[in-house]
MMTF fields as JSON, N, C-alpha, C and O atoms, coordinates in Angstrom:
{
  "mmtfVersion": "1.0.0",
  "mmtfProducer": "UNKNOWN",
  "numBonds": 459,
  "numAtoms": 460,
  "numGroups": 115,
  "numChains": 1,
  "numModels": 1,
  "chainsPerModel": [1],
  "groupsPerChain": [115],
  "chainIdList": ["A"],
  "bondAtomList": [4, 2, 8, 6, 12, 10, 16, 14, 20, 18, 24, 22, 28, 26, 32, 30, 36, 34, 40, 38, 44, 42, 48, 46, 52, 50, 56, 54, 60, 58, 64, 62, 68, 66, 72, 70, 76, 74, 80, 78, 84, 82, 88, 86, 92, 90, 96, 94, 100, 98, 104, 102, 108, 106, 112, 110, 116, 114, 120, 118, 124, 122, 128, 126, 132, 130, 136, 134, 140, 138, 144, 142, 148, 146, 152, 150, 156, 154, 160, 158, 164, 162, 168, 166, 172, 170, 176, 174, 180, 178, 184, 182, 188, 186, 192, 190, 196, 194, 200, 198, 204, 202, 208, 206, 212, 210, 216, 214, 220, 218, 224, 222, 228, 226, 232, 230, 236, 234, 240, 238, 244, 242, 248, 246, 252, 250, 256, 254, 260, 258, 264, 262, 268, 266, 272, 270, 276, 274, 280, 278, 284, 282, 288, 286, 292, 290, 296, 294, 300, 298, 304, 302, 308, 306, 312, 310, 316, 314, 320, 318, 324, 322, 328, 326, 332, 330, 336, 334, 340, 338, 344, 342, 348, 346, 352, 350, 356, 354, 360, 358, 364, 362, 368, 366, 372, 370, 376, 374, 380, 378, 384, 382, 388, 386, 392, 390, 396, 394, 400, 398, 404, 402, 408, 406, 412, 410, 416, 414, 420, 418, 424, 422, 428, 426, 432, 430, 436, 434, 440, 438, 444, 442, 448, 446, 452, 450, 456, 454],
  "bondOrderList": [1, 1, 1, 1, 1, 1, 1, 1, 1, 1, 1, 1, 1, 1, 1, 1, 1, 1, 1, 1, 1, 1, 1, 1, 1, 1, 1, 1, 1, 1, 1, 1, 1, 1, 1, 1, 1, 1, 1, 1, 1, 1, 1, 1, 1, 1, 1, 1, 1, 1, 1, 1, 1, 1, 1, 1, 1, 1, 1, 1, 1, 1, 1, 1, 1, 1, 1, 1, 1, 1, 1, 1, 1, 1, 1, 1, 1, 1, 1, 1, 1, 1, 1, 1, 1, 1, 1, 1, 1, 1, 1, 1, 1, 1, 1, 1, 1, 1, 1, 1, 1, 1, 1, 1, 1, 1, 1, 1, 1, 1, 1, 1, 1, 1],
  "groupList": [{"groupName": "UNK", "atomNameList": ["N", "CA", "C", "O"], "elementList": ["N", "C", "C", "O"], "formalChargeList": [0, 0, 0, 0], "bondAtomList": [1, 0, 2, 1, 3, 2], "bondOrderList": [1, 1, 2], "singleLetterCode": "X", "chemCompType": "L-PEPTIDE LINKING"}],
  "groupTypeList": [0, 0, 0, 0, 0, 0, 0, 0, 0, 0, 0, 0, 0, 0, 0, 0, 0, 0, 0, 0, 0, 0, 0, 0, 0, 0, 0, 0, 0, 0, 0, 0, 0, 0, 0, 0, 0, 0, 0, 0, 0, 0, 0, 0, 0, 0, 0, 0, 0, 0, 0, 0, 0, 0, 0, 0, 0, 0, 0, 0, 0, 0, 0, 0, 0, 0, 0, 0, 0, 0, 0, 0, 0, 0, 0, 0, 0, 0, 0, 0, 0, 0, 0, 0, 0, 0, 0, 0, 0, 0, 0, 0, 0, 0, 0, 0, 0, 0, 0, 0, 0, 0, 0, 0, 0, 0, 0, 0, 0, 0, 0, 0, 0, 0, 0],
  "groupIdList": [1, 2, 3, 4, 5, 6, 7, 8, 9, 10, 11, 12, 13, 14, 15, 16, 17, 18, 19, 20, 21, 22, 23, 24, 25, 26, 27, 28, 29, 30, 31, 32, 33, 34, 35, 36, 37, 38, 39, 40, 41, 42, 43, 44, 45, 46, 47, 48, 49, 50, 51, 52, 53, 54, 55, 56, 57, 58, 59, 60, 61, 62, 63, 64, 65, 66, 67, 68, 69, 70, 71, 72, 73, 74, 75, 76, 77, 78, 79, 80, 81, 82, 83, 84, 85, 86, 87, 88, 89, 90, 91, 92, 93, 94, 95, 96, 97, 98, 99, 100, 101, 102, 103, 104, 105, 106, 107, 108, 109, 110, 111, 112, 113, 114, 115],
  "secStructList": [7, 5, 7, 1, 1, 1, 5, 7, 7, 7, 6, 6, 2, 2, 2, 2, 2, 2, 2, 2, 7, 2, 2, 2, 2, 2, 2, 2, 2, 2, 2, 2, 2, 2, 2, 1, 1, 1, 1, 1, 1, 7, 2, 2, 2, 2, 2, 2, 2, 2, 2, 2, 2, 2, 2, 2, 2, 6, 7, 2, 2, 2, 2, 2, 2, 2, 2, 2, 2, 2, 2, 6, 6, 6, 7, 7, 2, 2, 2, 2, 2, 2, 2, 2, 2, 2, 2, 2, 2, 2, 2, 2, 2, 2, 2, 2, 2, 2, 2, 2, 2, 2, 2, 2, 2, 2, 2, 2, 2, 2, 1, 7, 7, 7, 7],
  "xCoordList": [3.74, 3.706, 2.74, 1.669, 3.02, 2.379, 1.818, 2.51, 0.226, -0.176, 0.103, -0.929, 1.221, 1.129, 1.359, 1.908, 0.823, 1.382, 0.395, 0.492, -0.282, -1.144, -0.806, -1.121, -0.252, -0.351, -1.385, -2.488, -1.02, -2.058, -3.069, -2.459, -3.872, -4.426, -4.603, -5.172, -3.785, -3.249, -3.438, -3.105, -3.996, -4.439, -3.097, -3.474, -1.961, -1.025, -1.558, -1.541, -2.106, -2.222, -3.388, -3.423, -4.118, -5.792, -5.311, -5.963, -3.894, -3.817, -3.29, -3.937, -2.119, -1.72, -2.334, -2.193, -3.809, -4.56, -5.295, -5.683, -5.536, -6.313, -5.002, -5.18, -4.101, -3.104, -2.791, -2.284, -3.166, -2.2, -4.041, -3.895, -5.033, -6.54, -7.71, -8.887, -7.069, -8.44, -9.687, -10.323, -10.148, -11.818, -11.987, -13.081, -11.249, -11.849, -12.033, -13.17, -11.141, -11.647, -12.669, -13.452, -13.066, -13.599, -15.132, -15.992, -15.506, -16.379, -16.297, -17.42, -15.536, -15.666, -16.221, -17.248, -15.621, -16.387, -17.819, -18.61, -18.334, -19.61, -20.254, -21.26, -20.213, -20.401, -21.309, -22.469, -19.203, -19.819, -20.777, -21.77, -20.989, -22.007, -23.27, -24.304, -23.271, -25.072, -25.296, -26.502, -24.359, -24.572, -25.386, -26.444, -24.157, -24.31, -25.573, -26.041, -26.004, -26.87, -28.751, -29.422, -28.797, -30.638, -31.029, -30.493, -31.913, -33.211, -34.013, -34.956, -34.337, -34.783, -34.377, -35.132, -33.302, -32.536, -32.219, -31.874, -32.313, -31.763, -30.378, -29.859, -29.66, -27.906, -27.386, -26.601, -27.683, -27.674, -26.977, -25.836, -28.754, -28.699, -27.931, -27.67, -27.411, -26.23, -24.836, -24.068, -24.808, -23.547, -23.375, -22.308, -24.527, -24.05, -24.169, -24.001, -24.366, -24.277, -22.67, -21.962, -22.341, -20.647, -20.283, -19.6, -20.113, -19.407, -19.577, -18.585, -20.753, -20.498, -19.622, -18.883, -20.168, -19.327, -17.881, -17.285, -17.149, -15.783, -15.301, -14.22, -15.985, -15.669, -15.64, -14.755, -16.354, -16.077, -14.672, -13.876, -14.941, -13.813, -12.527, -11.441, -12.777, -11.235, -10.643, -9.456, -11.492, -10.334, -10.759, -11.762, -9.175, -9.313, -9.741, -10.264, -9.459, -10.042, -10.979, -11.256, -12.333, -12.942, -13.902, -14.894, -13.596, -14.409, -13.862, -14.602, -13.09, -12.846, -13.889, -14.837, -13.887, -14.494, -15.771, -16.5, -16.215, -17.254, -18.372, -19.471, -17.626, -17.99, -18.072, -19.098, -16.847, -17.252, -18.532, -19.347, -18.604, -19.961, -21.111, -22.194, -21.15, -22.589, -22.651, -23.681, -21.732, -22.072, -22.369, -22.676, -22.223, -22.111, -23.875, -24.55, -24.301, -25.055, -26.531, -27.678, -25.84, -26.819, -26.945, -27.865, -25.758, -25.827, -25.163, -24.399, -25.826, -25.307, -24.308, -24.026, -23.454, -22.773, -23.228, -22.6, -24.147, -24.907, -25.272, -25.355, -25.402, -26.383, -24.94, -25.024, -23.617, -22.263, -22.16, -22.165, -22.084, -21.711, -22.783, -22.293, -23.801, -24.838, -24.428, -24.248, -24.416, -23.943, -22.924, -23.342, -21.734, -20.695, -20.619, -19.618, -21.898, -22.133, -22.703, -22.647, -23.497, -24.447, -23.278, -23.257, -22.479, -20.966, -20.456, -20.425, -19.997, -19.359, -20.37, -19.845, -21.373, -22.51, -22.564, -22.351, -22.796, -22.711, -21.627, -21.787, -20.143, -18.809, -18.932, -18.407, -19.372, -18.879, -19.947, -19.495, -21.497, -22.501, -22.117, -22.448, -21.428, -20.491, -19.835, -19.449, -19.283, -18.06, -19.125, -19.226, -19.813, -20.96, -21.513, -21.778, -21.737, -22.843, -21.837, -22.143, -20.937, -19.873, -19.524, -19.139, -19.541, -19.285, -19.78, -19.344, -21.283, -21.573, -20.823, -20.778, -20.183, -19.232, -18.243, -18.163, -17.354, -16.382, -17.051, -16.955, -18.222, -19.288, -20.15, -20.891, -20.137, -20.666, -18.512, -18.088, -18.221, -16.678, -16.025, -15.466, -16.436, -16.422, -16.815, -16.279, -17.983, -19.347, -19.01, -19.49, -18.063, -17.692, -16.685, -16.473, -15.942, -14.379, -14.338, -13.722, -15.882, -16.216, -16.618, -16.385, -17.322, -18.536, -18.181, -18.486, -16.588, -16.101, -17.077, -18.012, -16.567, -18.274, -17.782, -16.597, -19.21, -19.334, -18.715, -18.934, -17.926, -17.326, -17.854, -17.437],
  "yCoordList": [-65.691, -64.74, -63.611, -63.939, -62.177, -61.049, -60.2, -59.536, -60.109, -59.186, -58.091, -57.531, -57.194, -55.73, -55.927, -56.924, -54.696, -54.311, -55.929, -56.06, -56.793, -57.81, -59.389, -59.819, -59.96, -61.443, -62.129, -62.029, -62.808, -63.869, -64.748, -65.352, -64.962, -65.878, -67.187, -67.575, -67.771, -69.155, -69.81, -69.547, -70.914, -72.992, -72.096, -71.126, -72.399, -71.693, -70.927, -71.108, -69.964, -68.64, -69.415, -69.652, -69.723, -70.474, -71.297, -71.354, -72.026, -73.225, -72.605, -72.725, -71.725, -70.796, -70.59, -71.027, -69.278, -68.579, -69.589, -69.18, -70.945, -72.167, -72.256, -71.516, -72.879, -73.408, -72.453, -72.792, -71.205, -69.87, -69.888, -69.702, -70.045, -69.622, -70.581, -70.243, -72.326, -72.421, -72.823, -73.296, -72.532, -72.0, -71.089, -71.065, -69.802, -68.508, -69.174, -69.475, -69.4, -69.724, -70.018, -69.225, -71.244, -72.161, -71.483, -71.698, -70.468, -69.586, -68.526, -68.393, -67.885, -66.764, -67.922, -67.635, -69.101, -69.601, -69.891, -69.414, -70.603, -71.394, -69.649, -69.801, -67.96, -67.155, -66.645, -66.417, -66.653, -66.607, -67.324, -66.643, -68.76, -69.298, -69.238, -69.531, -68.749, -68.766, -67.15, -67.001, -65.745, -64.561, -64.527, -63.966, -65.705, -65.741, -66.428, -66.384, -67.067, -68.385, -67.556, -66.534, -68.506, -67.754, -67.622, -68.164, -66.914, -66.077, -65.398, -66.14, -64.166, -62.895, -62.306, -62.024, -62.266, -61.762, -63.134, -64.131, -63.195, -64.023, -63.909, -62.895, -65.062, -64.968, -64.036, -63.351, -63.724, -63.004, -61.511, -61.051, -60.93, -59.762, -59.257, -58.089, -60.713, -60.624, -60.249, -59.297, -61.128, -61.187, -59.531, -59.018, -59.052, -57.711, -56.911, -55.789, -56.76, -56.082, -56.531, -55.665, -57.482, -57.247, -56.959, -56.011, -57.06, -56.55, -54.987, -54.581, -54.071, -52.969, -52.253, -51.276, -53.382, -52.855, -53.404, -53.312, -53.851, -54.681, -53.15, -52.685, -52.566, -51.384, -50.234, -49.38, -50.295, -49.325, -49.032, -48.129, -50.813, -51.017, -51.106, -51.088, -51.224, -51.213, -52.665, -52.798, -53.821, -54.997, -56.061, -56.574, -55.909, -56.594, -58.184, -58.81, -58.563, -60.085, -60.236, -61.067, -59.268, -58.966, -59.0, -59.728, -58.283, -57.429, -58.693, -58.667, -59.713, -60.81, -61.498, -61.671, -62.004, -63.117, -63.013, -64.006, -61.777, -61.571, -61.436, -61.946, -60.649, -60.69, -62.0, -62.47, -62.586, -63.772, -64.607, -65.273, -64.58, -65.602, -64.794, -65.342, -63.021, -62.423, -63.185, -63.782, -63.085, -63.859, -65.426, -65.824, -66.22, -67.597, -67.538, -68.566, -66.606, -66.621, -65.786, -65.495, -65.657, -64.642, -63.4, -62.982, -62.664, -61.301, -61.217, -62.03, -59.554, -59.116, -58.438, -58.151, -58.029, -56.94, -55.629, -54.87, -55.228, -54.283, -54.127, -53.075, -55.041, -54.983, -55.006, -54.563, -55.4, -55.508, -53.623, -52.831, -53.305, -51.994, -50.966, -50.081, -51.087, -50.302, -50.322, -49.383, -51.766, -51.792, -50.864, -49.714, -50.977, -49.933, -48.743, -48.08, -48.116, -47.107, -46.462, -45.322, -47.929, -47.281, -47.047, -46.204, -47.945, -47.77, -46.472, -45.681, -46.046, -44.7, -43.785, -42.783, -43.534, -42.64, -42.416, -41.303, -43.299, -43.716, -43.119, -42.118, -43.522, -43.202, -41.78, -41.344, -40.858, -39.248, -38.925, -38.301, -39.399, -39.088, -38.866, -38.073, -39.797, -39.281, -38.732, -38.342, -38.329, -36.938, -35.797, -35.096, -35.857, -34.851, -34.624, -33.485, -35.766, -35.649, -35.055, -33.924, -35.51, -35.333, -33.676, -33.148, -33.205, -31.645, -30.693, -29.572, -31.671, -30.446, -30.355, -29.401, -31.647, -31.484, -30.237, -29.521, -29.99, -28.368, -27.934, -27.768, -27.312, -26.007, -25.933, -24.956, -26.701, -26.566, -25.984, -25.016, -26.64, -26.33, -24.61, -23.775, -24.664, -22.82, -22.479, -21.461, -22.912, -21.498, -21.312, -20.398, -22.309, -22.16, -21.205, -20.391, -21.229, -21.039, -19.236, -18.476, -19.097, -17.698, -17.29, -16.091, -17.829, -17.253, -17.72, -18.864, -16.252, -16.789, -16.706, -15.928, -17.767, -17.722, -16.682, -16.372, -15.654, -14.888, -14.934, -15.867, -13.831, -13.573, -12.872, -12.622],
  "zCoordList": [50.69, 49.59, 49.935, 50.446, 49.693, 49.501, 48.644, 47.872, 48.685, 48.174, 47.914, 47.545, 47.882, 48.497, 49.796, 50.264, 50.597, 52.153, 52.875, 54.095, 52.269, 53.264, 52.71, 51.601, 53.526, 52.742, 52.575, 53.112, 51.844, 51.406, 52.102, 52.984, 52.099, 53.433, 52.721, 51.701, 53.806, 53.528, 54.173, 55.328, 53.934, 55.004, 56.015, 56.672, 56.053, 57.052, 57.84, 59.058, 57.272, 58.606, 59.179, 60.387, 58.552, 59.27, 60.549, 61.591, 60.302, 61.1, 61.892, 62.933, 62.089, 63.367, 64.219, 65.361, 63.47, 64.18, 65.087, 66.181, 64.714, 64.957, 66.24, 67.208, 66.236, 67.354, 68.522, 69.591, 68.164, 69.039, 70.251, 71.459, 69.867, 69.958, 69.967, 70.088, 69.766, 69.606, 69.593, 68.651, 71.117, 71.613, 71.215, 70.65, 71.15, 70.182, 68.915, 68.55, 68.298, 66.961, 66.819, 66.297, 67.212, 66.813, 67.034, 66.179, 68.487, 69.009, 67.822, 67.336, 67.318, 66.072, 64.951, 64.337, 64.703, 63.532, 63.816, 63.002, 64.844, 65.109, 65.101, 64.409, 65.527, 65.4, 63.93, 63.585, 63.082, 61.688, 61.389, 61.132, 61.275, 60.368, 61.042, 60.44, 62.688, 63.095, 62.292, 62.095, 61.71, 61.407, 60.225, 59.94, 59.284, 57.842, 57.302, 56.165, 58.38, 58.149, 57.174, 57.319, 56.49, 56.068, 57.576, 58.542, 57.544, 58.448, 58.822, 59.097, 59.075, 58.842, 57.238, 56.308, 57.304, 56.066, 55.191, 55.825, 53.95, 53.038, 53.216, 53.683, 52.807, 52.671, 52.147, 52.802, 50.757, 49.533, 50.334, 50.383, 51.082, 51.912, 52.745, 53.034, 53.299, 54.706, 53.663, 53.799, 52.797, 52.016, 51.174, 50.835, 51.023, 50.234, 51.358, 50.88, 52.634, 53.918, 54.474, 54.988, 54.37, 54.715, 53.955, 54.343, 52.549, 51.252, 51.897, 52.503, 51.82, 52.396, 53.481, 53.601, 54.256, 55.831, 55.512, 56.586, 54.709, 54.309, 53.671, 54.03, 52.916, 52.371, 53.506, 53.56, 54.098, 55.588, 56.172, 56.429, 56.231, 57.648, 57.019, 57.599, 55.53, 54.905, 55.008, 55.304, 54.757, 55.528, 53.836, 53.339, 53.468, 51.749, 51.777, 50.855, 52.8, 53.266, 53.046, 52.181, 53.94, 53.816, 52.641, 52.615, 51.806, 50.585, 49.817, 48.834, 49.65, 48.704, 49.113, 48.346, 50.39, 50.439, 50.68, 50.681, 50.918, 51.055, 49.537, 49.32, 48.81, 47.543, 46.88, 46.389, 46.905, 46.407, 47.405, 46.767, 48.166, 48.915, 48.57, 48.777, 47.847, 48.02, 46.13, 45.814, 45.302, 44.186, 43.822, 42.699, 44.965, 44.965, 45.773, 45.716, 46.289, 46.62, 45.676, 46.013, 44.562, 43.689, 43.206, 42.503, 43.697, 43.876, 42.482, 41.961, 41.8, 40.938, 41.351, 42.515, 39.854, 40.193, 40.273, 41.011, 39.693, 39.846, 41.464, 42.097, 41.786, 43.544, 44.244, 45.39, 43.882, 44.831, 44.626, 45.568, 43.352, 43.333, 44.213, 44.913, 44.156, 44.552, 46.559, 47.336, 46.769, 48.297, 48.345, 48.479, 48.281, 48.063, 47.719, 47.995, 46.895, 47.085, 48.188, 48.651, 48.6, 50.122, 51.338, 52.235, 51.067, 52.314, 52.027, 52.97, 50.767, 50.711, 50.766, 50.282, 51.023, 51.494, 53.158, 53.639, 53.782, 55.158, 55.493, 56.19, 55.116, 55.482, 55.433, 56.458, 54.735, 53.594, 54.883, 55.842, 54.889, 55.786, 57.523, 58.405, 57.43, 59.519, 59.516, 60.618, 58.534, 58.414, 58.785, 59.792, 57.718, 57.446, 58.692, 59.076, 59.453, 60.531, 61.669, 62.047, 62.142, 62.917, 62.608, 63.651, 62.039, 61.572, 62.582, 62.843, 63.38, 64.477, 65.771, 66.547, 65.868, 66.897, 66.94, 67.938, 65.567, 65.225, 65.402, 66.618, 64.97, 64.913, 66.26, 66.357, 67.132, 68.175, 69.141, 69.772, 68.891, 69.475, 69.166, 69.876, 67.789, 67.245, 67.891, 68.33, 68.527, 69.11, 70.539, 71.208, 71.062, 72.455, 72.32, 73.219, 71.121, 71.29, 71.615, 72.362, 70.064, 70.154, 70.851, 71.003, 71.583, 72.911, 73.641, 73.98, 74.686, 75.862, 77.146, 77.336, 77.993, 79.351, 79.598, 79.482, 80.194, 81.187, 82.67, 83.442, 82.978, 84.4, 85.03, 86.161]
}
């Protein structure tokens, strides 16, 4: 069954990705949980830092499950929304920043080299 343009993630797809892969897998999972794990950062912190970057990267998997683990872990909604604001800042901010690349490209385009 489908969401929209993404299906569902289903025990099924888990067990595929598991049969087609799995030492990767199993290396991406033992991965995830040394990332997610308390340490430097509380869980909480990690969990509203992918919720952000889930909003980046655009991946709805993502931003579910992630959200749900930054609330199972404590997080407000207030603090889910605020992350997401910090992602769409960041995102709008490399456009922004990236801008000197054209304007440095103008200044060539205008200012043919000397012969």
């Amino acid at each position: 069954m489908s969401e929209g343009m993404y299906p569902t993630s289903t025990t099924e797809l888990a067990r595929k990705r598991r049969e087609l892969a799995p030492e990767t897998e199993a290396a991406f999972q033992a991965f995830s949980q040394k990332v997610f794990a308390e340490g430097a950062l509380p869980v909480k912190t990690k969990q509203l830092i992918a919720v952000a970057v889930a909003h980046v990267t655009q991946c709805p998997y993502c931003i579910k499950g992630h959200t749900k683990a930054a609330l199972r872990h404590g997080a407000t909604q207030q603090e889910l929304m605020e992350a997401i604001w910090v992602a769409a800042e960041m995102r709008a901010g490399g456009a922004y920043a990236h801008s000197a690349l054209t304007l440095e490209q103008m200044e060539k385009v205008a200012t043919p080299a000397a012969s």
